[in-house]
N, C-alpha and C positions, 0 to 999 in steps of 0.2 A: 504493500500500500504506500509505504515512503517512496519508495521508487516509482512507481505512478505518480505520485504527487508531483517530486520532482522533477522529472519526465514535462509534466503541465506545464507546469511555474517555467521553467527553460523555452517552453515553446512560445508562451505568451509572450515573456520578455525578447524573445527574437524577433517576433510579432511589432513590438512596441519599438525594439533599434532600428528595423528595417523602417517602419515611418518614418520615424525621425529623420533616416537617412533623405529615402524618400522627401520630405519637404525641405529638407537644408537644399536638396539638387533643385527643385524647383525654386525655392528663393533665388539661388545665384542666377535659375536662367532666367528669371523674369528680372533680376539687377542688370543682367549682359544683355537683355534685349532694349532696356531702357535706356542704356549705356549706348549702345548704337544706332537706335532712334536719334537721342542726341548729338550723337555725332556727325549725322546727316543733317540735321537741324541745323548743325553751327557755319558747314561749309554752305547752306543753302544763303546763310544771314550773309555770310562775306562774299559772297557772287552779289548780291543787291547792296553792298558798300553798310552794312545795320553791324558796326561794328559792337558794340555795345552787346547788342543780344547774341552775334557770334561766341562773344566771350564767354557771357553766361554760361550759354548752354556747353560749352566746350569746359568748362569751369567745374559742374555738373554733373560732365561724363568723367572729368577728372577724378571726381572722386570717389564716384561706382565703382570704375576701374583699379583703385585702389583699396577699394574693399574685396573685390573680387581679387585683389596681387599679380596680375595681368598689364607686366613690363613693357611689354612691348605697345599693347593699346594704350598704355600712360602716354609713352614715348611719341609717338603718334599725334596725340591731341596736344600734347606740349608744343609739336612739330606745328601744328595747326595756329596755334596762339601766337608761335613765334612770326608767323605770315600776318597776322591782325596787329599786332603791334607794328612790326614794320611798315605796313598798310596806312596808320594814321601817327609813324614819324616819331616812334619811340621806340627808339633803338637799343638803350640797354636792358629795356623788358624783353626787348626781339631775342639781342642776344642768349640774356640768360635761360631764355625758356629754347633755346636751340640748344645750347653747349648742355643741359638737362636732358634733354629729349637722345643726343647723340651720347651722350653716357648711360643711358638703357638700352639705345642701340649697341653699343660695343660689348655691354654687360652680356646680351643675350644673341651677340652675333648675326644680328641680323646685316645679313650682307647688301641688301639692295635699297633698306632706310639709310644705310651709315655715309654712304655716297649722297644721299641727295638730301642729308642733314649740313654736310660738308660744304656742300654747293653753294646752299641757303648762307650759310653764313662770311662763304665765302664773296658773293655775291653785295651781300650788307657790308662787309669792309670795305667793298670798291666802292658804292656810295658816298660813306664817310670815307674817301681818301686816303685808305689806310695801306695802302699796296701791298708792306713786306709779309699783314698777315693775309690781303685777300690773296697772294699766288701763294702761299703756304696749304690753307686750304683748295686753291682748286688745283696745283698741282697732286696732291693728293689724291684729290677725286679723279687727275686722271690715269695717276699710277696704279689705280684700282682698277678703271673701268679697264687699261691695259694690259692687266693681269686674266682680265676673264673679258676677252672682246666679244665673244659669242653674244654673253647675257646682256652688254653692255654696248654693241655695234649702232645703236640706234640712239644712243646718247652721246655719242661724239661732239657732232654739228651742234649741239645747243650748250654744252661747254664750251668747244672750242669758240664760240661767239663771247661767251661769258670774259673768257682770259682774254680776245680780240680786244673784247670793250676796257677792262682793267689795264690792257699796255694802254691803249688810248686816251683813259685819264691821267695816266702817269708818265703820257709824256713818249712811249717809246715807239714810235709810229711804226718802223719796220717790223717789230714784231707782231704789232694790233693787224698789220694787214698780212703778213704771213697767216696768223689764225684765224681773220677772216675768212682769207681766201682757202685755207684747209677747209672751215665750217662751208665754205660756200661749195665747195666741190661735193662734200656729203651731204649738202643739204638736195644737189642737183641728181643724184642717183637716188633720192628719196623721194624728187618730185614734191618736194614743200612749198609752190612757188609760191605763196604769199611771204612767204618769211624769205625767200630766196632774195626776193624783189627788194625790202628791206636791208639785207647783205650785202646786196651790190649797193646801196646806197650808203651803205656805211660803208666800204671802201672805197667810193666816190669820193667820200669827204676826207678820207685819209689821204690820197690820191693827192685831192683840194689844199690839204695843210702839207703836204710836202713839195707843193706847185708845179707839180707836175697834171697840169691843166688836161692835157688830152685825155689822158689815161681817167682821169678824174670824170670827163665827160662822154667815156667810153661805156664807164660802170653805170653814169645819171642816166646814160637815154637806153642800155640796157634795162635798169630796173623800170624808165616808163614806157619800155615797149610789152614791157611783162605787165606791168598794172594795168595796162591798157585793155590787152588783152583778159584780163580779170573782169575789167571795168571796175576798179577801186578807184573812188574816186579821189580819196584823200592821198593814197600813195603816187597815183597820175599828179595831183596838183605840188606832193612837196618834191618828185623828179624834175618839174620844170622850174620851181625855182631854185635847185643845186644848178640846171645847167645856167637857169638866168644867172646865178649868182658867180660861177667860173668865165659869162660872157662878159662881167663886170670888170672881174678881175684883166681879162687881155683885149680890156678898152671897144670892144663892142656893146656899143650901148644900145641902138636900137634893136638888135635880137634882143638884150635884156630886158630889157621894157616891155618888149611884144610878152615873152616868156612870162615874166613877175604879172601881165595885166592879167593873163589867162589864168596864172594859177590863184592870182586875186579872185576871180571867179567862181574859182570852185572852193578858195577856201571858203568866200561866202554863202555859196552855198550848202558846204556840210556847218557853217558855221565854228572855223574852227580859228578861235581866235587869236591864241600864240602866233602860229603860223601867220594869219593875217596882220599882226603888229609887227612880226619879222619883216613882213613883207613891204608895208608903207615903212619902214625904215630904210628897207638894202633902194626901196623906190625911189627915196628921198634924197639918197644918195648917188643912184645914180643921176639924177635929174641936177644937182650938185655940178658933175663931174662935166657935162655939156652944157653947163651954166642957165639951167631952166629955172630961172630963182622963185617962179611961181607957180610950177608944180612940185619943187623941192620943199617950198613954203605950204603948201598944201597935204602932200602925202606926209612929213613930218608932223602936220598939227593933228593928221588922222592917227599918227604911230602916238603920236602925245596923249591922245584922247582916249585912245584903247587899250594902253600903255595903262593911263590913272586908274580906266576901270578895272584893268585885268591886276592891277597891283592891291586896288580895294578890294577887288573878288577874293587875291589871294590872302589879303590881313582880313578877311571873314574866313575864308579856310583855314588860317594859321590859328585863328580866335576858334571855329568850330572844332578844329583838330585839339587846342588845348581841353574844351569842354566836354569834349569825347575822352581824353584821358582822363580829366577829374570823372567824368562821371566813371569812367572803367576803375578807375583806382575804390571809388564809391563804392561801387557793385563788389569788387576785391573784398574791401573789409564785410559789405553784406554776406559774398557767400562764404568769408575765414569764417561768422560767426555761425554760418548755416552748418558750417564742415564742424565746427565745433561743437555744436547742440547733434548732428548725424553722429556724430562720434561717441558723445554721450550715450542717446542712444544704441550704439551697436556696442556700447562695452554692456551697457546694462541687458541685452538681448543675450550678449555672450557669456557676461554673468548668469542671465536665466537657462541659459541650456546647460552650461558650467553644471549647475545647481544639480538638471535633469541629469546630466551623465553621472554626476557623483553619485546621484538616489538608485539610479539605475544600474550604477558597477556595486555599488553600495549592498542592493539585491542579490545582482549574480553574484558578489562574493559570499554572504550568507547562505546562499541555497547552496555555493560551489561547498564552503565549509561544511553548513549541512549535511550534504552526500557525503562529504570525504569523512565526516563523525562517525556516519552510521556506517561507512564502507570499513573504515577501520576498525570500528564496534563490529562486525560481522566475521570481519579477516582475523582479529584478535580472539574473537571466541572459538571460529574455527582453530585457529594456532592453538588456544591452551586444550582444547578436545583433542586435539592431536597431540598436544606435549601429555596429556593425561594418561593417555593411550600409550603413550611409549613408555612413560613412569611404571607404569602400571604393567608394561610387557617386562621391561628392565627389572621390575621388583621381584615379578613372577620368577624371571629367570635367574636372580638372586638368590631368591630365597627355592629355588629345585638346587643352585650351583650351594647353596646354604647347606639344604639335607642330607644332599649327597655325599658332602664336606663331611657333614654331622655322620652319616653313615659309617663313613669311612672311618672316625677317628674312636666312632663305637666299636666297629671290626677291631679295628688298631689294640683297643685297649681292653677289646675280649681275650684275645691274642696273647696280652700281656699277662691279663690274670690265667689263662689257662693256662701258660707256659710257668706261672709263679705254683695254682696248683701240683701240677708237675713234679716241679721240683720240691714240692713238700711231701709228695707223695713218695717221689723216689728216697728221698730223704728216710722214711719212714721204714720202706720195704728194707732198707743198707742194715739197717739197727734191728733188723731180723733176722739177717743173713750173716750165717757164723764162714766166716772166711779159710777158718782153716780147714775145711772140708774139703778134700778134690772137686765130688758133685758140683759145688758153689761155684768154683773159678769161674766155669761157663755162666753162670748167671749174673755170678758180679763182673765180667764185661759186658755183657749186656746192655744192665745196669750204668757203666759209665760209658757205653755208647750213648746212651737216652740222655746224659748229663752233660754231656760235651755239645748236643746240638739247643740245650737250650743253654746254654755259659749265654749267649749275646741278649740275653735281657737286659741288660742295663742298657746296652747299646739299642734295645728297640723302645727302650723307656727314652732316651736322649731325642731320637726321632720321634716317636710319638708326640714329645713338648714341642720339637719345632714344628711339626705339622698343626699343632693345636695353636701354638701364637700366630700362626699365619694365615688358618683360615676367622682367627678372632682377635685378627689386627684392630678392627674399627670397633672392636668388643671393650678390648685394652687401649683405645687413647679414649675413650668416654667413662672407663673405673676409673683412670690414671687424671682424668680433669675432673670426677666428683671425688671419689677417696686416693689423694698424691702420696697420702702416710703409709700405704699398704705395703708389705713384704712380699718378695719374690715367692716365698712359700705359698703367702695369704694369695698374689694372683693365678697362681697356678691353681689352686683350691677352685677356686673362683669359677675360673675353666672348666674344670672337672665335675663342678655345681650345675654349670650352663649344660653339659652333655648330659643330665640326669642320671648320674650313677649313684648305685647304692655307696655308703659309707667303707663297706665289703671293700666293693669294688673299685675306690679310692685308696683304701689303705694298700691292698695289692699294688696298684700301680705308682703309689709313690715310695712302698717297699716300707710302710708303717704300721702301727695297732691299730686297728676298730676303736678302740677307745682314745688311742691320738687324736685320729678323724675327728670325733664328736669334739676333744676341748677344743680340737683346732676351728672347728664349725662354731661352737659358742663363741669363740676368742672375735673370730671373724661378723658372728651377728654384730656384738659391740661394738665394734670398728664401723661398723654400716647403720649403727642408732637404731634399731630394725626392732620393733615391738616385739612381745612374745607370741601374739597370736597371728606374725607377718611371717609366710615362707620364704626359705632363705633364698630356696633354686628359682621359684616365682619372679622373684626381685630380682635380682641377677638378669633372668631372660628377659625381664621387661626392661631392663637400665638401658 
C-alpha cells in the first residue's frame, strides 16, 4: 500500500513539473513574439523619420530580449538604435550603442553582424572627420569580407564606395577615385544602375578637384546618359550642372548657362532646394565672369533669399533635432524607470516560482526519503531474518560440533576409568597369585602383558585435559572473567562438572578419592557463592 501511494504522489508531482514546465515555455514564446513584433515596429517608425517612437519600441524589445538572455537579438536592436541616433545627429549615443551591439557580436561570433557593425561605425567616423579610426574600421571590414569573398562578393561595391568617400574627405583624391572606380566596376557587373549613375558622378567630381576637366566631364555626361535613360529626374538635373559647372571652370560660359538654366528647371520642379541655391550661386557667378552685373545681381539675390530660408529651415531642424533628443533622453529615463519597476516585477515572479520549486523539491524529497525509510525498513528486516537464520544455523551447528565434542570427551574418559578399573583389578588378581608356583609363571605374564598396555594412562589422562580445555575454550574465558581466584585443580573440576560425570567417575580420572571429589565439590560451591538448594553441574552449564 506505501508503495502504491508513492507510486501516486510521484506521478502527480511529474504531472505538476511538466506544467510548470509547460507555461514557463509558453511565457518566453509569447515574450519573443512580442519582442519581434516590436522590433518590426521600431524599423517601421524610422522609415517614416518618428524617431522618438522608433526608440521606444526598440527600447522595449531591449528589454524582452534580455529577459529572454538572447545576445545576439540584444545586439541587433542596439545595432538599430545606433542608426536613430545617428539619424537625428547624436553621435556618441550612435557610437556607444554600436561598439555595445559589436561586442555581442564578437561574444557570440556572429560572422555577418560583426562586419556590418564595423561599417556602421566606420562610416560615422568619416562624418565626424575622424579618418585614422574610420579606415581602421572599414579596412577591417574589408579584411573580413576578403577572407570569405563567396559570402561577402556582393558587399564589395558599397564598401569600397564607403572608403572612396573617406579618402575624399580626407583629402587623398587618388585613392577616393581608385575605390570609386573598383566600386564602380562591381557595381556594373551587378547592374545597380541607379547607384552606378551616382559613382560616376562622384568621380566626376574627383576628376573636377584634380582639374582634370575632360575626364571629369566624361564621368558627368556618362552618369546623365544613365539617368536619362532611368528618367531620374533629380540625378539628370545634378549631371548637368557638374558639367555646367566644369564649363565654368574652362571659361565656356554660354554652354554653362544653357546647362545651370535647364537643370534650374528640374531642380524646381522636384523642388529641390540645396541644389537650387547651389545653383543661382555657381549662376551668379558665372554671369560675374562675362560681366552681366544684372543677372549676376539677380540670380545672387535669389541664392541670398533661398540661402536665408534654407539656413532658417535648417536652425528649425537643428532646434527640432535638439527636441527630439531631449525628448529621447525623456523617454530614456521613462523607460530606465519602466525596466526598473519590469525588473521588480520578474524578480518577484522569480521569487514566486523560486518558492514553487523549493515546495515542490521540498515534496519529492520527503516522498524520495519516504521510500528510501520504508525501503531500508524492509531490506533491514529482510537482512536481520536472514542474519537470524544463519545464527541460528551456526548455533545448531555448534552446538551438534558441541555434542559430539561432549561425546567424544565422554568416550575419552570412559576409557580412562575402565583402563583405571583394570588396573585395580589386575592389581587384585597379582595379591592372589603365589608366584613361586611353576603353574603361575604362565599367568603372571599374562598378567603383566595386561599391565604394560594400560602403563599410558597418565598419558591418556594428559590428552584427555587438552582435548577438554579446547573444546571448552569459551567455557574457560567466561569462569576465568566471573571467578579469576579459581585453581587449576578447581577449573578442571569445573570441566569435569560440565560433562556430567559421576563423583566415581571424576575421582578415577583425576587419579583421587570419592571423598576428595565431594570436599573438593563443597570447597568449589563456596568459591561460586552457590546456595544449598543451587546444582553445582546446573550452574556451570548454564555460566
Amino acid at each position: 500500500l506505501l508503495e502504491f501511494g508513492i507510486l501516486n504522489q510521484g506521478n502527480c508531482q511529474n504531472s505538476l513539473i511538466d506544467s510548470l514546465s509547460s507555461n514557463l515555455e509558453n511565457t518566453h514564446k509569447s515574450i519573443a513574439e512580442k519582442a519581434s513584433s516590436l522590433k518590426i515596429q521600431a524599423q517601421t517608425y524610422l522609415n517614416n523619420n518618428e524617431f522618438l517612437r522608433a526608440l521606444g519600441a526598440d527600447k522595449e524589445a531591449l528589454l524582452l530580449y534580455s529577459i529572454l538572455e538572447k545576445e545576439v537579438d540584444r545586439g541587433e536592436i542596439l545595432l538599430h538604435i545606433g542608426n536613430i541616433y545617428q539619424k537625428i545627429n547624436d553621435y556618441d549615443n550612435a557610437i556607444k550603442n554600436y561598439l555595445e551591439a559589436l561586442s555581442l557580436f564578437e561574444k557570440n561570433e556572429e560572422s555577418l553582424l560583426i562586419p556590418q557593425t564595423k561599417k556602421a561605425i566606420g562610416e560615422l567616423y568619416v562624418q565626424l572627420d575622424q579618418c585614422h579610426l574610420a579606415f581602421n574600421y572599414l579596412f577591417d571590414v574589408q579584411s573580413i569580407y576578403t577572407n570569405d569573398s563567396i559570402t561577402y562578393q556582393n558587399e564589395f561595391s558599397d564598401l569600397f564606395h564607403s572608403i572612396g568617400i573617406a579618402y575624399g574627405n580626407c583629402g587623398n583624391l587618388d585613392s577616393s577615385l581608385y575605390y570609386f572606380n573598383t566600386s564602380m566596376n562591381l557595381l556594373a557587373l551587378n547592374d545597380s544602375s541607379l547607384v552606378l549613375g551616382g559613382m560616376l558622378n562622384n568621380i566626376g567630381a574627383i576628376y573636377s578637384k584634380k582639374g582634370e576637366n575632360k575626364k571629369a566631364i566624361n564621368y558627368y555626361r556618362q552618369s546623365l546618359q544613365l539617368f536619362q535613360k532611368l528618367n531620374n529626374t533629380n540625378g539628370i538635373a545634378v549631371s548637368k550642372s557638374n558639367i555646367a559647372y566644369v564649363f565654368k571652370k574652362q571659361k565656356k560660359f554660354s554652354e554653362s548657362i544653357s546647362l545651370y538654366n535647364e537643370a534650374l528647371m528640374l531642380f524646381e520642379e522636384s523642388n529641390s532646394l540645396l541644389y537650387l541655391r547651389d545653383n543661382y550661386y555657381n549662376l551668379s557667378e558665372v554671369y560675374k565672369e562675362i560681366k552681366d552685373y544684372k543677372n549676376a545681381l539677380y540670380y545672387n539675390n535669389l541664392y541670398i533669399s533661398l540661402d536665408d530660408s534654407i539656413t532658417n529651415s535648417e536652425i528649425l531642424g537643428k532646434i527640432a533635432s535638439l527636441q527630439t533628443q531631449f525628448e529621447i533622453r525623456k523617454k530614456d529615463q521613462e523607460l530606465l524607470l519602466l525596466e526598473q519597476e519590469k525588473q521588480i516585477i520578474e524578480k518577484d515572479r522569480t521569487l514566486k516560482q523560486t518558492q514553487q520549486y523549493i515546495l515542490i523539491g521540498g515534496l519529492i524529497i520527503l516522498i524520495l526519503i519516504t521510500f528510501l525509510i520504508y525501503r531500508n525498513m524492509k531490506i533491514s528486516l529482510r537482512h536481520n531474518q536472514l542474519k537470524q537464520k544463519i545464527l541460528k544455523q551456526e548455533k545448531d551447528e555448534l552446538t551438534q560440533d558441541l555434542d559430539y565434542k561432549n561425546k567424544e570427551l565422554e568416550e575419552f574418559a570412559l576409557k580412562i576409568i575402565q583402563k583405571n578399573e583394570l588396573l585395580i583389578k589386575l592389581k587384585s588378581d597379582i595379591k592372589q597369585i603365589d608366584s613361586s608356583l611353576p603353574e603361575n609363571k604362565e599367568k603372571l605374564k599374562e598378567l603383566s602383558s595386561s599391565i604394560n598396555s594400560s602403563l599410558y594412562i597418565e598419558k591418556d589422562r594428559k590428552e584427555f585435559e587438552l582435548q577438554l580445555n579446547k573444546t571448552y575454550q569459551s567455557f574457560f574465558l567466561k569462569l576465568d572473567k566471573q571467578f579469576p581466584d579459581l585453581s587449576k585443580n578447581e577449573r578442571r573440576l569445573c570441566s569435569l562438572l560440565v560433562l556430567d560425570l559421576s563423583s566415581k567417575d571424576i575421582a578415577t580420572i583425576l587419579n583421587i578419592s570419592p571423598e576428595s571429589v565431594k570436599k573438593n565439590r563443597y570447597r568449589l560451591r563456596k568459591k561460586l557463592n552457590l546456595e544449598t538448594d543451587e546444582n553445582l553441574t546446573h550452574f556451570l552449564q548454564n555460566s
